[in-house]
N, C-alpha and C positions, 0 to 999 in steps of 0.2 A: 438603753432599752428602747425598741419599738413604740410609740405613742402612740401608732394609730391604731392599736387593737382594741377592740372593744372586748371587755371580760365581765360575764357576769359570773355572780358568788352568794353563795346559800350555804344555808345550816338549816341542822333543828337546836332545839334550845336549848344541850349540851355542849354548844361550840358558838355561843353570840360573842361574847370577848373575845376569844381569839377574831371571828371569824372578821370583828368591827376594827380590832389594829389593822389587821393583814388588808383590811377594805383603803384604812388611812394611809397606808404604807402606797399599796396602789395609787391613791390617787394625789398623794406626793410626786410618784415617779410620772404623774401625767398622762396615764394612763384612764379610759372609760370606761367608767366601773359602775353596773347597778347590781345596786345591794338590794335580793331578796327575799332576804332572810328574813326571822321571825325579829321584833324588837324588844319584847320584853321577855322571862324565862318559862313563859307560860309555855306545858307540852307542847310541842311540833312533833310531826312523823315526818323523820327523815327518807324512805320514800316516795311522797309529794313532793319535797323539796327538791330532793336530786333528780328526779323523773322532769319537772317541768322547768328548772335549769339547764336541763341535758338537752331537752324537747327544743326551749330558746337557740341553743348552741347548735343544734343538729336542722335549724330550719333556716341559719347562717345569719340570724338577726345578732350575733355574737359571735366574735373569734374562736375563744377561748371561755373553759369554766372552772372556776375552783370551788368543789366544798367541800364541808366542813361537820363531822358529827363524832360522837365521843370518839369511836375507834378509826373514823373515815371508811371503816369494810363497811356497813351498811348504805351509807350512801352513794359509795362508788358502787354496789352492786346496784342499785335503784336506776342510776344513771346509765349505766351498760345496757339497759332495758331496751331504750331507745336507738333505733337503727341511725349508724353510722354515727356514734358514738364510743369514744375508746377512754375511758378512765380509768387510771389506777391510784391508788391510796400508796404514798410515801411516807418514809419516815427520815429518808439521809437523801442528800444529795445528789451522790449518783444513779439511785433509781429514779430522781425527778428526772434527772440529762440524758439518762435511757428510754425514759417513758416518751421522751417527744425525737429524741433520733432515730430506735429503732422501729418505735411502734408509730409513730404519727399521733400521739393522743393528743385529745381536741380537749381532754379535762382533764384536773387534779383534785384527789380528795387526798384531805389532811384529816389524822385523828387531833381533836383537842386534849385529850387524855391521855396523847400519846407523845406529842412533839410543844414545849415549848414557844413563846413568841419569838426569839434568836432564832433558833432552827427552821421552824415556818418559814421566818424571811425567807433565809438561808435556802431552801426547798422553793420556794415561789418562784427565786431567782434565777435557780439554777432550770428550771422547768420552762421558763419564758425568753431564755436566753439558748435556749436550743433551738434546733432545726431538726425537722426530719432529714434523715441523711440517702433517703431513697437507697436506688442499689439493688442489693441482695434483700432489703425486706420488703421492697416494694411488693413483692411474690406472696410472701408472709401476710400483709395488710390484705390485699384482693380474697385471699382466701377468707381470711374472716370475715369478710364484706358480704361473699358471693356463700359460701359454705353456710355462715353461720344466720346471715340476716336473710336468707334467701333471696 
């Protein structure tokens, strides 16, 4: 894996477990990880959290983003807020190694309630070990950029 990326990672406080392995998993593989997430299960709103996790990522002070809320659909919607921001919520695999070749996304939101610690990895890895594959979606990205974010 890449070590020099820096990745920050949020939840609200339906996903601190998972979201604190997946933190420990990161920062085994050596990789630069701040956790800013909530610490203890007291409510969080998962649109603060994804919005200025997204905000860090989209102002390039981080590479990459991963979070984390029961189903991941609400936080990866929160996160999409912010321009030039691409996240999608995974549950297998292959849409993690689709999400960064054909889309470019600069995040990943995981459900807690939806994938396992095994799988997560499983999803993390295959998410950070891709590449955008340029090409033919390079067309595809510009639009959403220019179309959607004005």
């Amino acid at each position: 894996m890449n070590t020099t990326r820096r990745i920050i990672v949020s939840s609200d406080h339906a996903s601190i477990e998972l979201r604190l392995q997946v933190c420990e998993y990161l920062m085994e593989q050596r990789f630069f990880v701040e956790d800013t997430g909530p610490k203890a299960a007291k409510k969080s709103d998962y649109p603060i959290q994804g919005f200025e996790a997204a905000s860090r990522v989209a102002s390039g002070e981080f590479d990459l983003g991963i979070v984390f809320c029961g189903t991941g659909q609400g936080i990866m919607m929160a996160a999409n807020k912010v321009a030039g921001i691409r996240c999608g919520v995974c549950s297998d695999t292959y849409s993690a190694r689709m999400l960064r070749r054909h889309n470019d996304a600069n995040m990943l939101s995981l459900g807690a309630r939806v994938v396992g610690f095994g799988l997560a990895l499983d999803i993390v890895e295959a998410f950070l070990q891709s590449d955008f594959e340029g090409g033919r979606h390079i067309r595809r990205i510009r639009f959403l950029d220019e179309k959607l974010l004005g």
